[in-house]
C-alpha positions in Angstrom: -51.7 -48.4 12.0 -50.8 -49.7 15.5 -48.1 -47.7 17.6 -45.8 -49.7 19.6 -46.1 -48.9 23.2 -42.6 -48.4 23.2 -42.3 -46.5 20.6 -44.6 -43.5 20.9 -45.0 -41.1 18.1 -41.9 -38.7 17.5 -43.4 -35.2 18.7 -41.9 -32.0 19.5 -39.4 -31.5 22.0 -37.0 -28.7 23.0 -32.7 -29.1 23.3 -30.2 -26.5 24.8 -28.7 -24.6 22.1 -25.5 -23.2 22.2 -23.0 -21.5 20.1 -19.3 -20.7 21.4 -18.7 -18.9 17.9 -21.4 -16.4 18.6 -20.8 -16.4 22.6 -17.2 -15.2 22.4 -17.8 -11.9 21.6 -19.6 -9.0 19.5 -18.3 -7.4 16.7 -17.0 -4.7 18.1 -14.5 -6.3 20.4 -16.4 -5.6 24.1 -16.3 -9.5 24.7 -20.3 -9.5 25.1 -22.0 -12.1 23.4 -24.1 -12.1 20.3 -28.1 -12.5 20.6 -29.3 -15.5 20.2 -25.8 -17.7 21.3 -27.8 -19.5 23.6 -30.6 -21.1 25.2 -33.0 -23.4 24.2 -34.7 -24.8 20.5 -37.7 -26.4 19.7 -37.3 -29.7 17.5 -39.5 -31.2 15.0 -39.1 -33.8 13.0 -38.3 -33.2 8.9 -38.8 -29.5 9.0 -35.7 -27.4 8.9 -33.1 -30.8 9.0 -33.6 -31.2 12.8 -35.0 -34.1 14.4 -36.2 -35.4 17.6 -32.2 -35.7 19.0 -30.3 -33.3 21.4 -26.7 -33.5 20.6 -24.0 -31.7 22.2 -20.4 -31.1 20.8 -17.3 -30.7 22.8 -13.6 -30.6 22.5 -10.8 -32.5 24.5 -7.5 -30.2 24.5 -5.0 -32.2 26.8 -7.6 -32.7 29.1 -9.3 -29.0 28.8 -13.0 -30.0 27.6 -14.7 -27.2 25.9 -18.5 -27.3 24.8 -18.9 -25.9 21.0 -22.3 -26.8 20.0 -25.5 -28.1 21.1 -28.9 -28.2 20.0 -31.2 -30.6 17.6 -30.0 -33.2 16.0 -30.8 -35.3 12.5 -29.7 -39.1 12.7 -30.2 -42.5 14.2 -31.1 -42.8 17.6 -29.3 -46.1 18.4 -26.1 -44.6 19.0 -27.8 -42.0 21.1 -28.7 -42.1 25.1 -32.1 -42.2 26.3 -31.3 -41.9 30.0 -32.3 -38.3 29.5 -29.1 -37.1 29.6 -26.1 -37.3 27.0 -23.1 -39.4 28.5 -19.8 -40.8 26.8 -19.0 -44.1 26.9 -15.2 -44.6 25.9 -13.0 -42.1 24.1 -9.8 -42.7 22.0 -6.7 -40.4 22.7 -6.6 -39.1 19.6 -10.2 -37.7 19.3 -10.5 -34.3 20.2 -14.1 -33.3 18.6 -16.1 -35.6 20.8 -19.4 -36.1 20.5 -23.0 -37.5 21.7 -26.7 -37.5 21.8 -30.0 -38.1 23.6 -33.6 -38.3 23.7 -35.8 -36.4 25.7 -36.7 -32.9 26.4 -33.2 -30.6 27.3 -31.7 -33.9 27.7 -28.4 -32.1 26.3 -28.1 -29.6 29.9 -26.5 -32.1 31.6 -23.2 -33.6 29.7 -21.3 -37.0 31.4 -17.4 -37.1 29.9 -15.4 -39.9 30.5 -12.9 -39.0 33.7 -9.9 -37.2 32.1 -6.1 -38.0 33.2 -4.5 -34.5 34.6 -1.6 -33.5 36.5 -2.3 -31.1 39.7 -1.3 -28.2 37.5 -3.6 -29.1 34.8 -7.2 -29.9 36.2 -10.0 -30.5 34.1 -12.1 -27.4 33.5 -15.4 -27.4 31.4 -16.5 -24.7 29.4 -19.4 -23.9 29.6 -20.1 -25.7 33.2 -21.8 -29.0 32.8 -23.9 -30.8 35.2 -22.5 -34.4 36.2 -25.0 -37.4 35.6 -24.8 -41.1 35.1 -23.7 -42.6 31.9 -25.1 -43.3 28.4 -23.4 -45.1 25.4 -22.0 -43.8 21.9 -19.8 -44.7 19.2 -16.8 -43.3 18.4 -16.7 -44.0 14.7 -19.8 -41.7 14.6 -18.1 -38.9 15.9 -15.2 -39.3 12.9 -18.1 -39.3 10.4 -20.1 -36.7 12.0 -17.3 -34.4 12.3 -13.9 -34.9 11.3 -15.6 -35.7 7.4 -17.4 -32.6 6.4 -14.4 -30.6 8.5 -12.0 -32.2 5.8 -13.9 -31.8 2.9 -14.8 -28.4 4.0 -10.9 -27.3 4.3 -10.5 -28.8 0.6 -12.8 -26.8 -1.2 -11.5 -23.8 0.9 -8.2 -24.6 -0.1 -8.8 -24.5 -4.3 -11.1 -21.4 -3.6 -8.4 -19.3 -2.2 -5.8 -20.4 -4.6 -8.2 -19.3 -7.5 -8.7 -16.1 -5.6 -5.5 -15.3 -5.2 -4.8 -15.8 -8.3 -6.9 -13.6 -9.3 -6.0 -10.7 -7.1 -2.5 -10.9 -7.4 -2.1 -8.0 -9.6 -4.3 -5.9 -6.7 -3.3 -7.3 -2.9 -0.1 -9.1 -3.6 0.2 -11.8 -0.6 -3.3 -10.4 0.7 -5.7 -13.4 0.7 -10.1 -12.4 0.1 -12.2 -12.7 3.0 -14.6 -15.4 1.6 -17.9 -14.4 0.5 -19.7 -17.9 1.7 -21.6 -17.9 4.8 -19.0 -18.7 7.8 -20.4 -22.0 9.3 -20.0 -22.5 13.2 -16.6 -24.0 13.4 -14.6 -22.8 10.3 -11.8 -24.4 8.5 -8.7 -22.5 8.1 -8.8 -22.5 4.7 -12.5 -20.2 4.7 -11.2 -18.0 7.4 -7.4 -16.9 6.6 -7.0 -14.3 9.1 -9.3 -13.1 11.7 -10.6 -9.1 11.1 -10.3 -6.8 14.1 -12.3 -4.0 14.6 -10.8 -0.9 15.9 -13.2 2.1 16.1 -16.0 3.4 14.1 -14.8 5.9 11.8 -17.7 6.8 9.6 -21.8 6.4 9.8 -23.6 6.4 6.8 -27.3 5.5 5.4 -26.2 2.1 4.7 -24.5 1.2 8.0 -21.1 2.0 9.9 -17.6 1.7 8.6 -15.3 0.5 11.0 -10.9 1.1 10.9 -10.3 -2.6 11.3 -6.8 -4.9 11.7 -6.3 -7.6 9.2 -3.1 -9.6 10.0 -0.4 -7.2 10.0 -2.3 -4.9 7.6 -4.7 -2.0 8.3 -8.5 -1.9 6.6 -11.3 -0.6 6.1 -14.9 -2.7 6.9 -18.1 -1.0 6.2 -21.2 -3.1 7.8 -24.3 -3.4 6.6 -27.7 -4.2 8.2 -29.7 -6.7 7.5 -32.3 -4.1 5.8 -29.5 -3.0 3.5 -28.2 -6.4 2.0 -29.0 -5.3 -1.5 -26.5 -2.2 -1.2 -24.2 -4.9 0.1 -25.0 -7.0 -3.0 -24.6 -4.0 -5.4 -21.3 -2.7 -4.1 -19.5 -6.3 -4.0 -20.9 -7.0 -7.9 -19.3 -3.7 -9.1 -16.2 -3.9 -7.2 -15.6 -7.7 -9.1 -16.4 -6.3 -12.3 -12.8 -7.0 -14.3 -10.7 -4.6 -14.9 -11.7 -2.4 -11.9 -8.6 -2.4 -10.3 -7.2 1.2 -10.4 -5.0 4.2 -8.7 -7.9 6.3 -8.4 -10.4 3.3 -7.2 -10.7 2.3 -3.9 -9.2 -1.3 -3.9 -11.7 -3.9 -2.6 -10.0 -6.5 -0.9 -13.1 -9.2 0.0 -17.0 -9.7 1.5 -18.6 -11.6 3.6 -21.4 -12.4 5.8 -21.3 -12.5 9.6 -23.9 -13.9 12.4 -26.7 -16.4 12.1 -30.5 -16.7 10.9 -31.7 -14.0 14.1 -29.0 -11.7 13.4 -27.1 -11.3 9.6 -23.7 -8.3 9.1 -22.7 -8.0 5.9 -19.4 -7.0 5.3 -17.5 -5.2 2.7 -13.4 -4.8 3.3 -11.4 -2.0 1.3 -7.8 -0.4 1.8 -8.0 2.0 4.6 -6.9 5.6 4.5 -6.3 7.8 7.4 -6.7 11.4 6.1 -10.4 10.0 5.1 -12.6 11.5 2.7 -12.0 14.6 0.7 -15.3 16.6 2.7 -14.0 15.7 6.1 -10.3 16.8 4.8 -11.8 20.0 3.7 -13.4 21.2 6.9 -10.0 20.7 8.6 -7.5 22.2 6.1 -6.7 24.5 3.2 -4.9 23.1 0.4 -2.7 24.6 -2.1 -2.5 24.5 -5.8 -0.6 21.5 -5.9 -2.9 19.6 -3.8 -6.0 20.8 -6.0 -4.4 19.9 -9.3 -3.3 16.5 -7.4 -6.8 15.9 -6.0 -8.9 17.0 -9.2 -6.9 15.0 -11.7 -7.4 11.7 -9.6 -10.9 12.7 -9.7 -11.4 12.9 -13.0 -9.2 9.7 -13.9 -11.1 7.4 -11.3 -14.5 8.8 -12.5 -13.2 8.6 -16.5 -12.1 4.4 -15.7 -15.9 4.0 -14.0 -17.5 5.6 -17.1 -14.8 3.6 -19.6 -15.7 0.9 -21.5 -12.9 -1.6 -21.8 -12.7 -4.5 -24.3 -11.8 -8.0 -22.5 -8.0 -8.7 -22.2 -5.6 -11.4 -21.6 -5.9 -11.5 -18.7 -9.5 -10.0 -17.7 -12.8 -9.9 -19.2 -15.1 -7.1 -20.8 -15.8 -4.5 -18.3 -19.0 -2.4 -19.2 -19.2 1.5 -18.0 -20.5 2.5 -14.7 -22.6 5.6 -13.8 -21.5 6.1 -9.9 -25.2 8.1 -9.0 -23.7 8.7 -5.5 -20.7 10.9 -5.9 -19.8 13.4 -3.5 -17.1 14.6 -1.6 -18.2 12.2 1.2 -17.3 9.8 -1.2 -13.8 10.7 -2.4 -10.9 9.4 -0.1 -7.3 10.3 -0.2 -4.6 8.5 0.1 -1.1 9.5 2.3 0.0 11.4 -0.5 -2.9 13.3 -1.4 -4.1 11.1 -4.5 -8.0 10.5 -4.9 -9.9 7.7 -5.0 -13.5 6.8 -5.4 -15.6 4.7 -2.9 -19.2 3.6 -2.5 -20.9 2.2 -5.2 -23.7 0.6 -3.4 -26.1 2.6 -5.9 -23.6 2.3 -8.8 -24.8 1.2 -11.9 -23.5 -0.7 -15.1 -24.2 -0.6 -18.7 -22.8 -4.2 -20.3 -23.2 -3.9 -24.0 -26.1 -4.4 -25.5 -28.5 -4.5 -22.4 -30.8 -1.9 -21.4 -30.4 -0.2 -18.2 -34.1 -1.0 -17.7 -36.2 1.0 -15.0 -33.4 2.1 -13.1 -35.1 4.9 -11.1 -33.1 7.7 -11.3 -33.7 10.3 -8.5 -31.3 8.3 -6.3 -28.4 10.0 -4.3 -27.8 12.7 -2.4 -30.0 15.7 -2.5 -27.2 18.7 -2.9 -25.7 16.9 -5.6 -28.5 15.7 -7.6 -28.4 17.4 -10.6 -31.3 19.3 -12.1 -33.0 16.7 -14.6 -33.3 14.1 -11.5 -34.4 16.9 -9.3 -37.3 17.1 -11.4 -38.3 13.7 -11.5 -37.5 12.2 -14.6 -38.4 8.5 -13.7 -35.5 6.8 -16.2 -32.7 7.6 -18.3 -29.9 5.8 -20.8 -26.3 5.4 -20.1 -24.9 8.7 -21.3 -27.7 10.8 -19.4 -26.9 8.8 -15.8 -22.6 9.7 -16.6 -23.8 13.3 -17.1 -25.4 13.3 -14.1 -22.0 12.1 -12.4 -20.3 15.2 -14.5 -22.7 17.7 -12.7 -21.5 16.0 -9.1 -17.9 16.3 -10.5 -18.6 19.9 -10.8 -20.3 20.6 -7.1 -17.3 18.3 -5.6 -14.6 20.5 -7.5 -16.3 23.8 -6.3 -15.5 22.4 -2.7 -12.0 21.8 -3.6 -11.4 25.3 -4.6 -13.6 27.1 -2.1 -10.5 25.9 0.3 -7.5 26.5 -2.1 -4.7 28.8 0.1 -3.7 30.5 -3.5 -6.6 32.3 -4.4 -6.0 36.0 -4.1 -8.1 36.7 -0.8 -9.0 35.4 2.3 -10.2 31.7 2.1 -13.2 31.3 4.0 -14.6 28.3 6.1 -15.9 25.1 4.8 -19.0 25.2 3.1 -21.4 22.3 1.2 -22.4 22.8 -1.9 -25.9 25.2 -1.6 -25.3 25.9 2.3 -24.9 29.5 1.3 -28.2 29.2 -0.7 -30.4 26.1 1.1 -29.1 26.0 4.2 -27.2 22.4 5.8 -30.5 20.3 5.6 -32.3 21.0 2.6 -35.5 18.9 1.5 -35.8 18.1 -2.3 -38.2 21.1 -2.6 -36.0 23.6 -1.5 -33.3 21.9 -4.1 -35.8 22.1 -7.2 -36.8 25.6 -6.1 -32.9 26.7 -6.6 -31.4 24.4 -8.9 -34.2 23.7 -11.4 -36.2 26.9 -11.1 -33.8 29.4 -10.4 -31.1 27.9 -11.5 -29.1 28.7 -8.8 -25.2 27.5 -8.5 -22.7 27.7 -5.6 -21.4 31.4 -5.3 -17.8 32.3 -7.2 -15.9 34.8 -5.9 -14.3 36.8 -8.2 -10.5 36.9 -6.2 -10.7 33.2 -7.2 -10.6 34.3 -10.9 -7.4 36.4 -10.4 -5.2 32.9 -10.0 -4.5 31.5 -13.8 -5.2 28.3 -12.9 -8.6 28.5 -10.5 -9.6 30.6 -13.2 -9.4 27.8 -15.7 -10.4 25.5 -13.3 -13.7 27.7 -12.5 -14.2 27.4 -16.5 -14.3 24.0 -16.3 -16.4 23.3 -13.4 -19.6 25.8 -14.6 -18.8 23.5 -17.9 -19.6 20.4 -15.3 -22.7 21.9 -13.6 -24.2 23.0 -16.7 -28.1 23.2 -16.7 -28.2 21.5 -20.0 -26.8 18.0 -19.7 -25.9 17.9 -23.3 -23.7 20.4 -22.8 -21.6 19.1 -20.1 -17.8 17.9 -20.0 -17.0 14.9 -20.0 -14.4 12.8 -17.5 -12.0 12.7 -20.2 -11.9 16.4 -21.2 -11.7 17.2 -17.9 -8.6 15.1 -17.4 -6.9 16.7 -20.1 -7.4 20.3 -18.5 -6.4 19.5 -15.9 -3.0 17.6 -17.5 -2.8 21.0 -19.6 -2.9 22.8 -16.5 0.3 20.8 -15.2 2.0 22.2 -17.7 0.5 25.7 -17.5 0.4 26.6 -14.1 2.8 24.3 -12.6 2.8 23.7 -8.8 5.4 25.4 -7.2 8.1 23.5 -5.0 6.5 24.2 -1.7 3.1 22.9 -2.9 5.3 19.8 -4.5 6.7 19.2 -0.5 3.0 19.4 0.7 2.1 16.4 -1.3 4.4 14.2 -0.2 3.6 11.8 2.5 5.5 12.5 6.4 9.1 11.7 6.3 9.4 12.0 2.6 10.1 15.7 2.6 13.5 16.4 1.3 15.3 19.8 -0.2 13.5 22.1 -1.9 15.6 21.8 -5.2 15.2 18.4 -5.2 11.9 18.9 -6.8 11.9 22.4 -8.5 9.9 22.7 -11.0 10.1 25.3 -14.1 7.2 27.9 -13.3 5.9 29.6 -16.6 4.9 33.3 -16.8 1.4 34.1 -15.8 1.4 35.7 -19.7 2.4 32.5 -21.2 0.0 30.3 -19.1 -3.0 32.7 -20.1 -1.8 32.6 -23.3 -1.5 28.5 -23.6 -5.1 28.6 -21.4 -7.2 29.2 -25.1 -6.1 25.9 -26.3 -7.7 23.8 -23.9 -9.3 20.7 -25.0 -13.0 21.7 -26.1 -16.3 20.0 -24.9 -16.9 16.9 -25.9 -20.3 16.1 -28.0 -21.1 12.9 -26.1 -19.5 10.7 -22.8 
C-alpha cells in the first residue's frame, strides 16, 4: 500500500526522559539522584505502551513551573506539536498539572509555557531549566483527562485500601497506617503514600540486604532493604508476617512493605517496630545480665518460638493460622525490647505447614552454619513439619547457651562473649569443620561446672542439653520449655535488684516496691524434680 508523502512511516525516535521522583534524592538521604532519573529513551510504536510522541509534564504553583515527567508518549498526535519542540498554547488558572507533546526526535528538550503573571518578589523559575522556543498548540481538556482522571481514581482506590488495612491492623499499630505494598507510581496520591519514611543510619548488614533505623511520622522504625537478587526473601518474610493471628508480644510487629525505584533499579522494603538495645548477640557482647534478665529473655524466647510452631484454629476475628518452622534462628535474630522482653525477627527462610498440605521439597540445609543442627548438617535433602520445629529446638538450645555464658550470677568469673563453637571451630567455620564436631564428634558448647552451682542455671543447663539433643526425637519442645522456665519463676525468683534491671530508664523506683519472696535454695532444689517432662512430639 501507498504511503502518503506526508505521512511517512512511524519509526523509532528518541524523547528526553525525566523523573523528579527519582531525581530528588537517594535513599539514604545524601540528596543525590537515583540512576537512571534522566536522559534520553528510545520510542517504538506498540511495544511497551510508548509511541512515536514526546510529552513533557509540568506543574504551575503560583507561577513556579516545575517539570515532573517527560519521555514517550501513547495517544493522538493532533493535539500534539510538530514544530519540533513542545509549546503551550493557552492555560486556564486553575490547571496546575499542565501538559503537552510533540513529534520528532528530543523534540521534548526544549519546553515553551505560556508567559506567567509574577510580582518582582515572585519571578518565574523553571525546574529543571528549559530552553525557550516558538509556540505549538494543545488542548486543555486533554490535560484534565490525561492527568487529573487516573490521579482521582487512583486516590479512590487508595482510599478504601487503607481503610480496609487499617481495619485490619487496628488491634497491632493503633492509628499507624501500612506502607502499601503496590508499586509506587511516579506522582503518588496521598492516599498510596500516608507518610514519607526517613532513613536515619544503617544499623545492621545482613545476607539479604541492610536494615536501616528509619523515621515514620512521629514514630521510630525499623526498614530492612532488599536487593533486587533477594526479592523472594522479600516475598517470604512479608507472606509470613500477614499470616493471621501473628500478631504477638514476643513477635516482631510488622507494620507494612513495599517496593521502591523503577524497572533499572527495584528496593524492596520491609518496615517493623524498631528497638534500640538491638539483637540479643549484639546485647551480649556488650553486657552481662543477671538472673532476672535471663529468665525474662528465655521465657519470651520460648513463648515467641511456641506461637510460630502453634497451630491456631480461625477466630472471630482472624483466620486459620498454620505452624511455622523459623530455620533461621539465632541470637542475631532475637531483638529486645526497652524492657528486656524478646522477640523474634527474620523469617525470610521461614516456613509454614497449613493443614493438610505437604511441605514439599523444602531443602533443608538452610540457615546459619553454627546453628544448624546435626540431621541438616548431614545433608538430609527434606523433612516433615515436626522434624523442621526440632531443628528450631536445637537453635533454641545454642541461643540459650549464649544467654547464660554471660549471666553475672553464676558462681565465677563470667568470661567474654563467645558464639556458639568458637571455643571448638573457631569464628568462621565452613560446614565441614561443623559436621566434623557436631555430627561426628558430637561436640557441644563447653559447660562450666560453677554455672551448675546456681539452682536455677543448673536447671536451665538441664534444659538446654534437652534442646541440643543429638537425637531429634528426643528434644523439648517450645512448650515444655516455657513451662520450666514459668516453674523456675516460682523456684528461683529474681531478686529485687535483678527486678530494677529490667525495667526500662526512668521507671526505676524503691526497692520494696517490687520485692519479691525468695525461696530457699533447699526448697527450689527440692520443687526442681517436678519439672514438666519431655514431650513425645512438637
Amino acid at each position: 500500500m501507498a504511503v502518503s508523502p506526508d505521512r511517512p512511516p512511524p519509526s523509532p525516535m528518541r524523547c528526553e526522559y525525566y523523573n523528579e521522583t527519582l531525581c530528588q534524592g537517594s535513599p539514604g538521604g545524601d540528596g543525590s539522584p537515583l540512576p537512571g532519573c534522566n536522559g534520553s529513551e528510545e520510542c517504538r510504536p506498540g511495544e511497551n505502551e510508548k509511541g512515536n510522541l514526546c510529552y513533557v509534564l509540568w506543574q504551575n504553583n503560583s507561577g513556579v513551573l516545575s517539570v515532573k515527567l517527560k519521555g514517550c508518549w501513547v495517544g493522538n498526535n493532533h493535539d500534539c506539536s510538530r514544530s519540533g519542540h513542545c509549546s503551550e498554547t493557552r492555560r486556564e488558572p486553575s490547571v496546575q498539572l499542565l501538559f503537552c507533546c510533540c513529534e520528532g526526535d528530543l523534540c521534548n528538550t526544549n519546553l515553551k509555557p505560556l508567559a506567567v503573571v509574577s510580582s518582582p518578589s515572585s519571578p518565574t523559575r523553571l525546574s529543571p531549566p528549559v530552553q525557550v522556543a516558538p509556540r505549538g498548540g494543545y488542548r486543555t481538556e486533554t490535560v484534565v483527562a490525561y492527568c487529573l482522571v487516573p490521579l482521582v481514581v487512583l486516590a479512590g482506590l487508595g482510599v478504601l485500601v487503607a481503610l480496609c488495612l487499617q481495619r485490619r491492623r487496628k488491634l497491632r499499630q493503633g492509628h499507624f497506617a501500612e506502607v502499601p505494598t503496590a508499586e509506587p507510581t511516579p506522582l503518588p496520591s496521598p492516599a498510596l503514600a500516608p507518610k514519607a519514611i526517613q532513613l536515619l543510619e544503617v544499623k545492621a548488614q545482613g545476607r539479604f540486604g541492610a536494615v536501616w533505623k528509619a523515621r515514620w511520622g512521629l514514630q521510630l522504625v525499623a526498614v530492612k532493604i532488599f536487593p533486587p537478587q533477594d526479592k523472594n526473601s522479600w516475598t517470604v518474610e512479608k507472606d509470613i508476617y500477614k499470616l493471621p493471628q501473628m500478631n504477638h508480644e514476643n513477635v516482631l510487629a510488622f507494620l507494612g512493605a513495599s517496593k521502591h525505584g523503577d524497572l533499572q533499579h527495584t528496593e524492596y522494603w520491609l518496615v517493623t517496630e524498631y528497638h534500640e538495645r538491638g539483637s540479643l548477640s549484639d546485647h551480649l557482647k556488650a553486657h552481662l545480665v543477671t538472673w532476672g534478665e535471663v529468665l525474662k529473655i528465655s521465657e519470651g524466647i520460648a513463648l515467641g518460638l511456641a506461637h510460630l510452631h502453634r497451630e491456631l484454629p480461625a477466630n472471630k476475628l482472624e483466620g486459620y493460622k498454620p505452624p511455622l518452622a523459623h530455620r533461621d534462628f539465632k541470637s542475631k535474630n532475637v531483638l529486645l525490647k526497652a524492657d528486656m522482653t524478646a522477640c523474634i525477627a527474620d523469617f525470610g527462610l521461614a516456613l509454614a505447614f497449613p493443614c493438610g498440605v505437604s511441605p514439599g521439597q523444602a531443602h533443608g540445609q538452610v540457615g546459619t552454619r553454627r546453628y544448624m543442627a546435626p540431621e541438616v548438617l548431614e545433608g538430609a535433602i527434606s523433612f516433615n513439619q515436626d522434624q523442621f520445629l526440632r531443628i528450631d529446638m536445637y537453635a533454641c538450645g545454642l541461643v540459650m547457651w549464649e544467654l547464660i555464658s554471660r549471666c553475672s550470677a553464676q558462681d565465677g568469673p563470667v568470661e567474654e562473649y563467645l558464639l556458639p563453637f568458637e571455643e571448638e571451630v573457631g569464628q568462621h567455620p565452613s560446614l565441614e569443620d561443623m559436621q566434623e564436631a557436631v555430627v561426628h564428634k558430637k561436640v557441644r558448647p563447653r559447660i562450666r561446672e560453677h554455672w551448675k552451682k546456681h539452682p536455677g542455671l543448673a536447671v536451665l543447663i538441664d534444659t538446654i542439653e534437652e534442646c541440643w539433643d543429638h537425637d531429634a526425637e528426643a528434644r523439648l519442645s517450645a512448650c515444655c520449655v516455657e513451662e520450666r522456665i514459668s516453674c523456675l519463676y516460682k523456684t528461683v525468683p529474681p531478686t529485687p535488684t535483678d527486678v530494677l534491671s529490667l525495667l526500662p530508664s526512668g521507671d526505676h523506683k524503691g526497692v520494696d516496691d517490687f520485692y519479691v519472696p525468695v525461696v530457699n535454695i533447699k526448697s527450689a532444689l527440692e520443687t526442681a524434680v517436678l519439672l514438666p517432662p519431655k514431650e513425645s512430639s512438637i
